[in-house]
PyMOL Python script that loads the backbone (N, CA, C, O; Angstrom):
from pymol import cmd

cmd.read_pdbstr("""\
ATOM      1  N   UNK A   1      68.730  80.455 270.829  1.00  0.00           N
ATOM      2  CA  UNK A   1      69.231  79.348 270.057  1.00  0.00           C
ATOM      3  C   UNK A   1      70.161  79.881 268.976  1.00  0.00           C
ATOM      4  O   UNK A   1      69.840  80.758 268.174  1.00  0.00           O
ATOM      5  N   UNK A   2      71.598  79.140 269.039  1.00  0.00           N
ATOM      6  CA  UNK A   2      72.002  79.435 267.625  1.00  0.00           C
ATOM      7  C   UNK A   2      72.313  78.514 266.543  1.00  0.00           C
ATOM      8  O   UNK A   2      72.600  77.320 266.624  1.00  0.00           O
ATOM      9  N   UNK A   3      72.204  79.311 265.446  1.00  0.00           N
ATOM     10  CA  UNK A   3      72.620  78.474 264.436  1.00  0.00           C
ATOM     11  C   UNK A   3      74.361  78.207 264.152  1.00  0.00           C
ATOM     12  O   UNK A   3      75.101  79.102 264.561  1.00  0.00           O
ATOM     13  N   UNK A   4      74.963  77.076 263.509  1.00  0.00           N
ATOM     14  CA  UNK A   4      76.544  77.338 262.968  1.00  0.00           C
ATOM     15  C   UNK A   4      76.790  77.558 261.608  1.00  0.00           C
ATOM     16  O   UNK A   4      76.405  76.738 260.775  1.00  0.00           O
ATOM     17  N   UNK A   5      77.261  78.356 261.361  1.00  0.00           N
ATOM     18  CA  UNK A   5      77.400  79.129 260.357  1.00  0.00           C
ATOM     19  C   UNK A   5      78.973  80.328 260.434  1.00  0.00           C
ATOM     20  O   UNK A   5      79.599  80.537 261.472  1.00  0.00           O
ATOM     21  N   UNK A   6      79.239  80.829 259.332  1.00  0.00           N
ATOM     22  CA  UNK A   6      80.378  81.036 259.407  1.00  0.00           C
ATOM     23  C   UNK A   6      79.892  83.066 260.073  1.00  0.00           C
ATOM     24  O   UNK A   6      78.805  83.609 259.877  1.00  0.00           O
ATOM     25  N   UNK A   7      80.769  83.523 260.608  1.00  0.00           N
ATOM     26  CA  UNK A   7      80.479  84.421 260.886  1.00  0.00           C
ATOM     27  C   UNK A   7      81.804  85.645 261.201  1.00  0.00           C
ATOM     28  O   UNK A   7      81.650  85.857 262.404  1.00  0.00           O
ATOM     29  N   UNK A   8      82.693  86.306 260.852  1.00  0.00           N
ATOM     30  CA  UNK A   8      83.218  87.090 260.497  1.00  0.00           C
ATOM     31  C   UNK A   8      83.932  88.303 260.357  1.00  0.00           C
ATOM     32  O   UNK A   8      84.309  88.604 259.225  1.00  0.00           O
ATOM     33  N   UNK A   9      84.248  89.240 261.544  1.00  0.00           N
ATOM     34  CA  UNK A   9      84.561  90.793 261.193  1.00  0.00           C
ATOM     35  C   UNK A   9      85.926  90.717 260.593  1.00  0.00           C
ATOM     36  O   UNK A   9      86.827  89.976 260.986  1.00  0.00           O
ATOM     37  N   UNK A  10      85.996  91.758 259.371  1.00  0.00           N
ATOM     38  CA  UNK A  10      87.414  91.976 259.420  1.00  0.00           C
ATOM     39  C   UNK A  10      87.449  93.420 258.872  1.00  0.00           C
ATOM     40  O   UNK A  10      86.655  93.682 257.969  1.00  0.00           O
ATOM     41  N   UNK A  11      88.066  94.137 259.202  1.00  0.00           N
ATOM     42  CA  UNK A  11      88.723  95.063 258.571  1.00  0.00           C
ATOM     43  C   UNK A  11      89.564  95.190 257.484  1.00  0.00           C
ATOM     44  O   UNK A  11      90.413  94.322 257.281  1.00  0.00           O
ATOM     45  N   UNK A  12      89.461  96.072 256.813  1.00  0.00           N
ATOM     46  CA  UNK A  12      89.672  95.850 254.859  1.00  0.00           C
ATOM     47  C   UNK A  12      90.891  97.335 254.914  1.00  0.00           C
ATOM     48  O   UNK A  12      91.008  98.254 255.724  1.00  0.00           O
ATOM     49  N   UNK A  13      91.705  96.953 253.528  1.00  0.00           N
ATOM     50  CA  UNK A  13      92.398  97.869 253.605  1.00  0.00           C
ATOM     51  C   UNK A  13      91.948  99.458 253.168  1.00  0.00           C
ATOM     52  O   UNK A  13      92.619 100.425 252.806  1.00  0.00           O
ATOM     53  N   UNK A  14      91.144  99.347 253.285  1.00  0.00           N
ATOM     54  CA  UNK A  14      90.354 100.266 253.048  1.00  0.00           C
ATOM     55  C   UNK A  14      89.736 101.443 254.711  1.00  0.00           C
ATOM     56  O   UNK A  14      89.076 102.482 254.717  1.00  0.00           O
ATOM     57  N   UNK A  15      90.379 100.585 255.945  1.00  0.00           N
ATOM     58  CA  UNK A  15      90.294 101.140 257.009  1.00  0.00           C
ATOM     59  C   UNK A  15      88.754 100.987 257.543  1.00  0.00           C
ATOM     60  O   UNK A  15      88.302 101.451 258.589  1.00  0.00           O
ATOM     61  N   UNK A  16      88.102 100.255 256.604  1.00  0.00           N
ATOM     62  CA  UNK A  16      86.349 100.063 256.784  1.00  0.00           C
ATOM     63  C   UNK A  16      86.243  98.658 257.246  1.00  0.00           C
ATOM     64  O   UNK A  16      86.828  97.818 256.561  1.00  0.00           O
ATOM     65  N   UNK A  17      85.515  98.219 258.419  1.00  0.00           N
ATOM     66  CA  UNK A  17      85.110  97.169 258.977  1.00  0.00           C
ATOM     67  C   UNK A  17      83.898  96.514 258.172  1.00  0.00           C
ATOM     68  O   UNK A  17      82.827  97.111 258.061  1.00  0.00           O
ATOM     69  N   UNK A  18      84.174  94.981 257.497  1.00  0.00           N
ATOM     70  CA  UNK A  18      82.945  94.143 257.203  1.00  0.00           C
ATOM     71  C   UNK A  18      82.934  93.001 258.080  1.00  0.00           C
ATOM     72  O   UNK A  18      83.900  92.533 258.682  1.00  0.00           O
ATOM     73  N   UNK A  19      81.235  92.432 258.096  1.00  0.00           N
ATOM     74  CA  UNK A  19      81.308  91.248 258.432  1.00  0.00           C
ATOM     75  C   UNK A  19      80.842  90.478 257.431  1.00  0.00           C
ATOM     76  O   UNK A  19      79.892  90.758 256.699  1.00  0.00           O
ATOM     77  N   UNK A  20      81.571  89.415 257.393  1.00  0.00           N
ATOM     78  CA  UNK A  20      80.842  88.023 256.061  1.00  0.00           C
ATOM     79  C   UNK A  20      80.055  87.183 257.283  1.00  0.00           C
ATOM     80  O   UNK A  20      80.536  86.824 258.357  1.00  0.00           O
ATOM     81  N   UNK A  21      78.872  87.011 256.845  1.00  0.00           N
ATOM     82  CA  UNK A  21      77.732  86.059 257.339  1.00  0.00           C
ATOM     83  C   UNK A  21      77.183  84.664 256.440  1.00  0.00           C
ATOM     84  O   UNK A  21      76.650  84.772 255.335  1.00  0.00           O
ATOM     85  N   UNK A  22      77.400  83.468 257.073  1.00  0.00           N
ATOM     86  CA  UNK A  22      76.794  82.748 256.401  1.00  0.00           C
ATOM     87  C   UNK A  22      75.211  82.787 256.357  1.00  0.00           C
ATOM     88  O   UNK A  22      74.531  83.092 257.337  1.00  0.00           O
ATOM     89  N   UNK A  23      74.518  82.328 254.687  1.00  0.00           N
ATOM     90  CA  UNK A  23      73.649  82.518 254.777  1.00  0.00           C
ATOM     91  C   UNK A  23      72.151  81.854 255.488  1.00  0.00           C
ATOM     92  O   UNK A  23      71.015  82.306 255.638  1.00  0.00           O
ATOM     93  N   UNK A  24      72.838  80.528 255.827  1.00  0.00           N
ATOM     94  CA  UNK A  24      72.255  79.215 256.231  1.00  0.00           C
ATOM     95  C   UNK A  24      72.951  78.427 257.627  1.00  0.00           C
ATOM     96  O   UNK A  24      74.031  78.835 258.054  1.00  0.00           O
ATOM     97  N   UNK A  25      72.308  77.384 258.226  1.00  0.00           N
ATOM     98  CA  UNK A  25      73.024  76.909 258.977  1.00  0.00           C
ATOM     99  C   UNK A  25      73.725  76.125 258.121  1.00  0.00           C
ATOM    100  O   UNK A  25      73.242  75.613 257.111  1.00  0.00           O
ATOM    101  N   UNK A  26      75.229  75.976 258.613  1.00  0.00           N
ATOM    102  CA  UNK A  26      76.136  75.264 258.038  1.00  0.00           C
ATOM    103  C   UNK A  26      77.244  76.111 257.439  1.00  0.00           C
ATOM    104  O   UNK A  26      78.437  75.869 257.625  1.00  0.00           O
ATOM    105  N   UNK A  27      76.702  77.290 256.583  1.00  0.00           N
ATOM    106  CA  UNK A  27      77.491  78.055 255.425  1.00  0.00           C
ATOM    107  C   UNK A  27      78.261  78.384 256.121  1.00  0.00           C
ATOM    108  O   UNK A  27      78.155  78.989 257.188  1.00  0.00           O
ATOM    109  N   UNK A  28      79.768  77.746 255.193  1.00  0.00           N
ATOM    110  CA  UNK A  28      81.015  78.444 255.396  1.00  0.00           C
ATOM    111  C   UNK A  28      81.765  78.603 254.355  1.00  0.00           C
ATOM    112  O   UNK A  28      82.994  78.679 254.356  1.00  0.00           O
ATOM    113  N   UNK A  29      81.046  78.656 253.438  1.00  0.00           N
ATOM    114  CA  UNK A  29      82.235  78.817 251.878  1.00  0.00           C
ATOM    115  C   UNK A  29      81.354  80.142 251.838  1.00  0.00           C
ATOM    116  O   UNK A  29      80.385  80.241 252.590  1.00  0.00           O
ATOM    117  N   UNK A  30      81.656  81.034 251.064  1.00  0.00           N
ATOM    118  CA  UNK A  30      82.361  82.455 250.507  1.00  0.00           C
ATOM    119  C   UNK A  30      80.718  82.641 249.745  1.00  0.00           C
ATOM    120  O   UNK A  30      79.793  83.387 250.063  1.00  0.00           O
ATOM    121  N   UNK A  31      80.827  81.675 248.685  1.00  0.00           N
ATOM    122  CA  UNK A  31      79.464  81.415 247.676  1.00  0.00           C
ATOM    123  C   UNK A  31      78.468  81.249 248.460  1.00  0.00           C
ATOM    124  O   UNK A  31      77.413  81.299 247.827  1.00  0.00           O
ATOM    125  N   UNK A  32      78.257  80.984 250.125  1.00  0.00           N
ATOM    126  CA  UNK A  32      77.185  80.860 250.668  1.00  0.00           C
ATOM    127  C   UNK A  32      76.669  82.354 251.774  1.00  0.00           C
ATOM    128  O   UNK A  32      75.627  82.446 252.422  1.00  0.00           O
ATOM    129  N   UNK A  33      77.471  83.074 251.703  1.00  0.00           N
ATOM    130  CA  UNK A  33      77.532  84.071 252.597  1.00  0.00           C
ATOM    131  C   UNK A  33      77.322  85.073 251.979  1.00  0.00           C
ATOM    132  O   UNK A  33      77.335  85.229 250.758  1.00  0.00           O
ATOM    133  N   UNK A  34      77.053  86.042 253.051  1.00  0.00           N
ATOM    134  CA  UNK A  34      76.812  87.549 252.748  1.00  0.00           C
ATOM    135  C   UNK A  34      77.708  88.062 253.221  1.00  0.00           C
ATOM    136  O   UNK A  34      78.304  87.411 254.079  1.00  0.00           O
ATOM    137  N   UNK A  35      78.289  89.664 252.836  1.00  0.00           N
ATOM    138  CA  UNK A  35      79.120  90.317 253.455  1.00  0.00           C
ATOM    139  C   UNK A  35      78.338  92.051 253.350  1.00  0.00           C
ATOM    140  O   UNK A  35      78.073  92.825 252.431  1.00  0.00           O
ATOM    141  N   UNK A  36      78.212  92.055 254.635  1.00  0.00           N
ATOM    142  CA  UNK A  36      77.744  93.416 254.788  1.00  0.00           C
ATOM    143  C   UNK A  36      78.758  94.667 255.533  1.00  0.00           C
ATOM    144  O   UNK A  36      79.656  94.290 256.286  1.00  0.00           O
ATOM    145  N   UNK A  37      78.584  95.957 255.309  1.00  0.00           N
ATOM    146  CA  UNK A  37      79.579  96.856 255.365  1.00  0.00           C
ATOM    147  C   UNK A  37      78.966  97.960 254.543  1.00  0.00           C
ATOM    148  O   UNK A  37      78.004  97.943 253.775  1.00  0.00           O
ATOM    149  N   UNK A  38      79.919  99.085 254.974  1.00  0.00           N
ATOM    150  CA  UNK A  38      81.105  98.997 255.421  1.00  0.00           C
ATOM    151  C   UNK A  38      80.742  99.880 256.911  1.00  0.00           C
ATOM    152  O   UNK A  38      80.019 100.868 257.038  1.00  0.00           O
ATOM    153  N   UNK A  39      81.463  99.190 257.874  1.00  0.00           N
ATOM    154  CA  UNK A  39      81.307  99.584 259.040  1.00  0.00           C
ATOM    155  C   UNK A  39      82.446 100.331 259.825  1.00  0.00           C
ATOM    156  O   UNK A  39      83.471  99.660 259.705  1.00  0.00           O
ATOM    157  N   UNK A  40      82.704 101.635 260.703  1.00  0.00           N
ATOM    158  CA  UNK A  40      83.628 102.273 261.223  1.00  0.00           C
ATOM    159  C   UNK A  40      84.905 101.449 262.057  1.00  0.00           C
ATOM    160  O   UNK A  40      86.118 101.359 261.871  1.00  0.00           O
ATOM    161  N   UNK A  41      83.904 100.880 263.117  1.00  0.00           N
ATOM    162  CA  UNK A  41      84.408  99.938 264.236  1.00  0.00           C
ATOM    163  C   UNK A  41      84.241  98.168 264.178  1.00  0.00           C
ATOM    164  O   UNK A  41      83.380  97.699 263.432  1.00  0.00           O
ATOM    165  N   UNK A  42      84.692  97.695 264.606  1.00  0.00           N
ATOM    166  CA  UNK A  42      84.900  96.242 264.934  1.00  0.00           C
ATOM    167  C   UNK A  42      83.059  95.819 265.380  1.00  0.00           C
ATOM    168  O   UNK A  42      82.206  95.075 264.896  1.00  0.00           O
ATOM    169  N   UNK A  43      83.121  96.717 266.481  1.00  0.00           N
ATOM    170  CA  UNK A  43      81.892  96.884 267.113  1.00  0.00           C
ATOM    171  C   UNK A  43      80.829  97.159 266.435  1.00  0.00           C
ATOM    172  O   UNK A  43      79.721  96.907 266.908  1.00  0.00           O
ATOM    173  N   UNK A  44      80.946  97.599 265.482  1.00  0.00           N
ATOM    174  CA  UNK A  44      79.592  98.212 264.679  1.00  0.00           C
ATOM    175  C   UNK A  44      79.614  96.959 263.638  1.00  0.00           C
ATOM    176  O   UNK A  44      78.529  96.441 263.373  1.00  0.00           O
ATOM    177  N   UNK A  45      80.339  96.647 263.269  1.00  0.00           N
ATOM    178  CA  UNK A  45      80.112  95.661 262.321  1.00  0.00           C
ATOM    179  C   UNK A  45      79.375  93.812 263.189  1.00  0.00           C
ATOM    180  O   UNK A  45      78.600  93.034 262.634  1.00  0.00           O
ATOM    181  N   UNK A  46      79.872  93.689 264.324  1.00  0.00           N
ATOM    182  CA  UNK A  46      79.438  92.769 265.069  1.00  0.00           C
ATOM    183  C   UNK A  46      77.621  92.996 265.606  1.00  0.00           C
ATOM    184  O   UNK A  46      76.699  92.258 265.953  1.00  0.00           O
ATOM    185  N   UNK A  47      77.890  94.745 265.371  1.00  0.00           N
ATOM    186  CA  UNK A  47      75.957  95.265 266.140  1.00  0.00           C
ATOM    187  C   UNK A  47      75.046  94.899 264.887  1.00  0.00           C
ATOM    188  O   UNK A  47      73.816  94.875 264.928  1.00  0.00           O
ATOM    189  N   UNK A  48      75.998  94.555 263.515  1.00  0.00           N
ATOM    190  CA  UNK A  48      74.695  94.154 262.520  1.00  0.00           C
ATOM    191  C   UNK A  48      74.185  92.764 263.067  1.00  0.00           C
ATOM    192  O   UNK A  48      73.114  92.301 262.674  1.00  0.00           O
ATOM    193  N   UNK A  49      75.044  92.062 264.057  1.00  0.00           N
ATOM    194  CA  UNK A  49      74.187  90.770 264.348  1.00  0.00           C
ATOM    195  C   UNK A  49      72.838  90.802 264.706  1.00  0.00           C
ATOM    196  O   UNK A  49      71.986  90.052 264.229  1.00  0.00           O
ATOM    197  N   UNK A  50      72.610  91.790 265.666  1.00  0.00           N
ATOM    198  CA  UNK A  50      71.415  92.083 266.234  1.00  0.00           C
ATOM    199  C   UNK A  50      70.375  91.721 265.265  1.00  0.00           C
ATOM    200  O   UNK A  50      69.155  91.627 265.406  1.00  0.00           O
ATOM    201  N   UNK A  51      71.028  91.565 264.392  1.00  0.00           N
ATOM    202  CA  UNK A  51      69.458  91.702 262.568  1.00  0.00           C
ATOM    203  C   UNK A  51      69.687  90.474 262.010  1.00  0.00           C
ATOM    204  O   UNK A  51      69.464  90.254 260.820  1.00  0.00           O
ATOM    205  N   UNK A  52      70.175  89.540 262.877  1.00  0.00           N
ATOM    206  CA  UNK A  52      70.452  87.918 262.265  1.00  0.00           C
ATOM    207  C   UNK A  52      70.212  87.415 263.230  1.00  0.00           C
ATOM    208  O   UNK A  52      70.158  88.176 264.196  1.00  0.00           O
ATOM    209  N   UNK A  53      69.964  86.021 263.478  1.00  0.00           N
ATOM    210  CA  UNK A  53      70.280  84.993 264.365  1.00  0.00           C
ATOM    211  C   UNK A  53      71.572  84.706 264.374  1.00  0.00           C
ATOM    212  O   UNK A  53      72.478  84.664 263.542  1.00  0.00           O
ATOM    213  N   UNK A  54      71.402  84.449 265.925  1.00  0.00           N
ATOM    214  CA  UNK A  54      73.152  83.854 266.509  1.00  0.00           C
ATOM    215  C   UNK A  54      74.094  83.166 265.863  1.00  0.00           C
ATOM    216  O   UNK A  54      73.705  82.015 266.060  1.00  0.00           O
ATOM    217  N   UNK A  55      74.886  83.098 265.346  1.00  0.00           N
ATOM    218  CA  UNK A  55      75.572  82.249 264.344  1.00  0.00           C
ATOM    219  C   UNK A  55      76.576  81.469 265.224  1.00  0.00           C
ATOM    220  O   UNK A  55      77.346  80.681 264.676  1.00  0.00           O
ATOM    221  N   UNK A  56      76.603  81.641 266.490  1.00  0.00           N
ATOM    222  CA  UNK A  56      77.296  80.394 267.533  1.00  0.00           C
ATOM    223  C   UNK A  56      78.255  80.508 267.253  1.00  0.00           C
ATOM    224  O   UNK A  56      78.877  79.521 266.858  1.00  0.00           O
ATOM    225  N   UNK A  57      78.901  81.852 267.319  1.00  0.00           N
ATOM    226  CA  UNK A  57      80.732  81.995 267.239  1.00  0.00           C
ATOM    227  C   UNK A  57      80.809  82.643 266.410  1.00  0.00           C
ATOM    228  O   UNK A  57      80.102  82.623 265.403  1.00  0.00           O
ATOM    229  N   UNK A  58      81.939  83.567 266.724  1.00  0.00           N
ATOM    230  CA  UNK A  58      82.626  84.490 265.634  1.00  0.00           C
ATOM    231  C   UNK A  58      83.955  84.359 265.633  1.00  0.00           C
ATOM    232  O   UNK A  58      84.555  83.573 266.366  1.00  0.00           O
ATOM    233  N   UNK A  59      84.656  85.363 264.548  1.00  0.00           N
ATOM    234  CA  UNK A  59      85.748  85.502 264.294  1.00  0.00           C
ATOM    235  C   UNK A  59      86.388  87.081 264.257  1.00  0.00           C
ATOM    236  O   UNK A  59      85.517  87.906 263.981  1.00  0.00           O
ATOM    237  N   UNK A  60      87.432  87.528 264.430  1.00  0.00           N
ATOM    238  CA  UNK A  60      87.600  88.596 264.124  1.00  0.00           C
ATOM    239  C   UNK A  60      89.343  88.680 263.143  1.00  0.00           C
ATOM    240  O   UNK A  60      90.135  87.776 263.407  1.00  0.00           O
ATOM    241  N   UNK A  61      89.682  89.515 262.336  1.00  0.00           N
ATOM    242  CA  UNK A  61      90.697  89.889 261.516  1.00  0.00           C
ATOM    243  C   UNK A  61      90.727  91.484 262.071  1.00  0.00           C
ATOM    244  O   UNK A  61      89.658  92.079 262.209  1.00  0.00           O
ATOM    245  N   UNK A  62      91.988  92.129 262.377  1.00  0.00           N
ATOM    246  CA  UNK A  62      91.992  93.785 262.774  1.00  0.00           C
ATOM    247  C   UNK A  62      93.241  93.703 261.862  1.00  0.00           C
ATOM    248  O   UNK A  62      93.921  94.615 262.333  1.00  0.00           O
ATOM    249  N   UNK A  63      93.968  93.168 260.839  1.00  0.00           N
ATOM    250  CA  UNK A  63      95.130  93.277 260.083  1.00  0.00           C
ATOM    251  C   UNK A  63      95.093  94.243 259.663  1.00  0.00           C
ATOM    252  O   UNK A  63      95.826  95.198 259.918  1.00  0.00           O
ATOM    253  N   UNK A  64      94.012  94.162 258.750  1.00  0.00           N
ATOM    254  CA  UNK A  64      93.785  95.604 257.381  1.00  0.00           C
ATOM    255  C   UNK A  64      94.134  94.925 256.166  1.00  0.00           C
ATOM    256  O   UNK A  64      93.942  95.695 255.225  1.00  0.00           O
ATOM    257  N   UNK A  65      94.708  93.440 255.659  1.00  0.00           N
ATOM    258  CA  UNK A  65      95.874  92.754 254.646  1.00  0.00           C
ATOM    259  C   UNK A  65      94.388  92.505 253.794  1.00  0.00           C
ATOM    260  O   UNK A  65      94.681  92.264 252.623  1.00  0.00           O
ATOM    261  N   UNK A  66      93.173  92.487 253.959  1.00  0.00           N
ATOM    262  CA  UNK A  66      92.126  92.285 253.059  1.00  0.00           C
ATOM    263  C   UNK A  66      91.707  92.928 252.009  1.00  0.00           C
ATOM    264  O   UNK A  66      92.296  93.952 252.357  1.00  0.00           O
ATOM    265  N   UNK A  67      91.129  93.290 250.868  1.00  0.00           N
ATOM    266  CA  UNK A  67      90.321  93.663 249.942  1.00  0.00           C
ATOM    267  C   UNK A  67      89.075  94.055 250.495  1.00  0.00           C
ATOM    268  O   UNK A  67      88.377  93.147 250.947  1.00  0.00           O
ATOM    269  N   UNK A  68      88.570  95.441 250.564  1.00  0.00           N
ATOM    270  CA  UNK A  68      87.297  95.402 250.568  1.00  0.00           C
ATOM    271  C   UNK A  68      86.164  94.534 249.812  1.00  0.00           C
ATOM    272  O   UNK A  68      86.611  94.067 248.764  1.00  0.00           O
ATOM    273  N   UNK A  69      84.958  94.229 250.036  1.00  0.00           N
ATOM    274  CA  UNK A  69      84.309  93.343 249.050  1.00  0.00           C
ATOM    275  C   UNK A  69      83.788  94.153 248.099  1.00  0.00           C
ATOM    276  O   UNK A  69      83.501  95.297 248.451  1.00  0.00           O
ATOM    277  N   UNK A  70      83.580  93.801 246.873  1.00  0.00           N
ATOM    278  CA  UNK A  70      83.189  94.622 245.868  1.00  0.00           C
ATOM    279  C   UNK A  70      81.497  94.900 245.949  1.00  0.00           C
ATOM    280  O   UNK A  70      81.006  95.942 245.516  1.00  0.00           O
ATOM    281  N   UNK A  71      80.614  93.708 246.625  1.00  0.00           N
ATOM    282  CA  UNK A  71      78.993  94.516 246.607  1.00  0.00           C
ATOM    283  C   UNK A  71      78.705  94.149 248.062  1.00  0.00           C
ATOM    284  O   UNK A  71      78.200  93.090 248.435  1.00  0.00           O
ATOM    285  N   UNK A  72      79.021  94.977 248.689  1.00  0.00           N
ATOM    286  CA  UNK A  72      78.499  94.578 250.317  1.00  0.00           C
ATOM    287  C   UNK A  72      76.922  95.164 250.359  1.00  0.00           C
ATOM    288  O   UNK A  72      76.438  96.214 249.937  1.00  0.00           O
ATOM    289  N   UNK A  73      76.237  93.803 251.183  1.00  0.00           N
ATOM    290  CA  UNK A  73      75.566  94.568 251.728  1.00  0.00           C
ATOM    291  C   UNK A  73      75.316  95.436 252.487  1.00  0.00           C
ATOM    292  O   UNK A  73      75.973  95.414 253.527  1.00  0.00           O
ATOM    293  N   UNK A  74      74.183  96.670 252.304  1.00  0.00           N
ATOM    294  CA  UNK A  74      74.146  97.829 253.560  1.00  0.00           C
ATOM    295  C   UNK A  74      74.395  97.456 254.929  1.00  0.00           C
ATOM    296  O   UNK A  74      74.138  96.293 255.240  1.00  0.00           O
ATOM    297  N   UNK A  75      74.730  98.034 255.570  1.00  0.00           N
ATOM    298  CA  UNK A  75      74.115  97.601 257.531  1.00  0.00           C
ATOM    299  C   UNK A  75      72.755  97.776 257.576  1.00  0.00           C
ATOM    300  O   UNK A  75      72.087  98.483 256.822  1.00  0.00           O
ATOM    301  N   UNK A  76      72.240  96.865 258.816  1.00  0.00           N
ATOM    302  CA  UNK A  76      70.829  96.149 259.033  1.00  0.00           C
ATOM    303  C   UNK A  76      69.995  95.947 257.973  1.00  0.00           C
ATOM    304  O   UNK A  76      68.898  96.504 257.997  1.00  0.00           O
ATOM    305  N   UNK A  77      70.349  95.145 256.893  1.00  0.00           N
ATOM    306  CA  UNK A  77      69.792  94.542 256.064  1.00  0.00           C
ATOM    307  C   UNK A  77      69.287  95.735 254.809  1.00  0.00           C
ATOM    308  O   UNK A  77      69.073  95.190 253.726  1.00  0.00           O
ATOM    309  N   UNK A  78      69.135  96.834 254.818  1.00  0.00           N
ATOM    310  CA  UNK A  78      69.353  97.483 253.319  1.00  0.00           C
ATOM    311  C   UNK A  78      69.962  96.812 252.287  1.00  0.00           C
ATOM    312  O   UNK A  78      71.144  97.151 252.219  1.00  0.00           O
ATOM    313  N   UNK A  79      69.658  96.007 251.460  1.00  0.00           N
ATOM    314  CA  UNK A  79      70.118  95.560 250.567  1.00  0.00           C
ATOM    315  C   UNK A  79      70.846  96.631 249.472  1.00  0.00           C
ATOM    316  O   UNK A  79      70.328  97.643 249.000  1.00  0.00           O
ATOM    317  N   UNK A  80      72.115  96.135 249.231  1.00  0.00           N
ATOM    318  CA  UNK A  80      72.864  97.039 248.102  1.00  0.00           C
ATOM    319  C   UNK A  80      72.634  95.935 246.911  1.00  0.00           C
ATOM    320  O   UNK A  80      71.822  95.896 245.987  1.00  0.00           O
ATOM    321  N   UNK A  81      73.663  95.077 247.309  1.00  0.00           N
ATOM    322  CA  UNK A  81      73.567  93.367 246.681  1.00  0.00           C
ATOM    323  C   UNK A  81      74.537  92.875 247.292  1.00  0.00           C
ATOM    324  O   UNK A  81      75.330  93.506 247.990  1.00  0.00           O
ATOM    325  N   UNK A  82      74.547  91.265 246.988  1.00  0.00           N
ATOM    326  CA  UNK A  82      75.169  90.213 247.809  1.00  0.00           C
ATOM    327  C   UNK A  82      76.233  89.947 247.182  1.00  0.00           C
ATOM    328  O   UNK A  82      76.417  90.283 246.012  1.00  0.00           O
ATOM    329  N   UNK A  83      76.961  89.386 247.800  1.00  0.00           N
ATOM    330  CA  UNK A  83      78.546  88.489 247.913  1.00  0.00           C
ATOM    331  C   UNK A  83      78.114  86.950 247.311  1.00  0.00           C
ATOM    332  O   UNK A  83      78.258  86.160 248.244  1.00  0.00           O
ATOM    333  N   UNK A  84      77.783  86.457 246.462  1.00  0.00           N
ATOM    334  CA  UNK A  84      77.843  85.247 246.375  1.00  0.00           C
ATOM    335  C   UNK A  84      76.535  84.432 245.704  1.00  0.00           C
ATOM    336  O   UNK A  84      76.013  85.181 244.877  1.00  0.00           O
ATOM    337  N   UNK A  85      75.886  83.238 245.782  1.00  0.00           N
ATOM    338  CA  UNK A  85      74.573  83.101 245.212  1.00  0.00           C
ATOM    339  C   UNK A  85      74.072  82.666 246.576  1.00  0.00           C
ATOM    340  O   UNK A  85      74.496  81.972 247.500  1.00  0.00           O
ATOM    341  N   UNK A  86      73.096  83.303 246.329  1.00  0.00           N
ATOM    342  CA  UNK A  86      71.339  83.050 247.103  1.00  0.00           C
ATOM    343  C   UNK A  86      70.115  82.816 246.378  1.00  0.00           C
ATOM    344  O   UNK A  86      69.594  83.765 245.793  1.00  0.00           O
ATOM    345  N   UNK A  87      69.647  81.789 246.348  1.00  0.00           N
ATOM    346  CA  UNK A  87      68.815  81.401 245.769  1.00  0.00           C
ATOM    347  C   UNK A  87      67.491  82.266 245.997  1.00  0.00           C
ATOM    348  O   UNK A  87      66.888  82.851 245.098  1.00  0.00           O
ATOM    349  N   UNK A  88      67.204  82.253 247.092  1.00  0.00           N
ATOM    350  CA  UNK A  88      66.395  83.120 247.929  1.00  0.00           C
ATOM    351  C   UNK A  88      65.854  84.794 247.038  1.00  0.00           C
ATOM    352  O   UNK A  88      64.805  85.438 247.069  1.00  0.00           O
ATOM    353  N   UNK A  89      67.026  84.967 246.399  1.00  0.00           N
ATOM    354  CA  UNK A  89      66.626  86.340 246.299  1.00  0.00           C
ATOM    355  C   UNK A  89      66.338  86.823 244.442  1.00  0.00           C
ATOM    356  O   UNK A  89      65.989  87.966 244.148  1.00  0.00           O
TER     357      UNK A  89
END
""", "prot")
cmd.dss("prot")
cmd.show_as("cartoon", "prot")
cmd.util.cbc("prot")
cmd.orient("prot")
């Protein structure tokens, strides 16, 4: 089963792959998501799904024209800190 939610890879100019994850079904604004990173490949950043539920579609960016995010979370859920508010935490 998946949920819809916003879901994400892009590559940063920084040559490092993130994905932004919404945090909920529905989330697609910025303030509702997580962004975890920093990841080598396209691919590695899509294998953090494995540690979420399906988010029923993705997106991908390979530009590089982005900003890294300033507090990504680790890959597979290591918390560094989050992108945005979560009540949750």
């Amino acid at each position: 089963m998946s949920t819809q939610r916003e879901c994400m890879a892009y590559k940063a100019t920084d040559e490092k792959w993130y994905l932004i994850l919404g945090n909920h079904e529905y989330a697609y604004d910025d303030h509702n998501c997580t962004t975890y990173g920093p990841f080598n490949t396209e691919e590695e950043a899509f294998g953090e799904l494995d540690h979420h539920s399906n988010p029923g579609g993705s997106e991908s960016d390979d530009e590089g024209m982005r900003e890294p995010p300033e507090n990504p979370q680790a890959p597979s859920g290591s918390r560094v800190s989050y992108w945005g508010y979560n009540p949750k935490l």
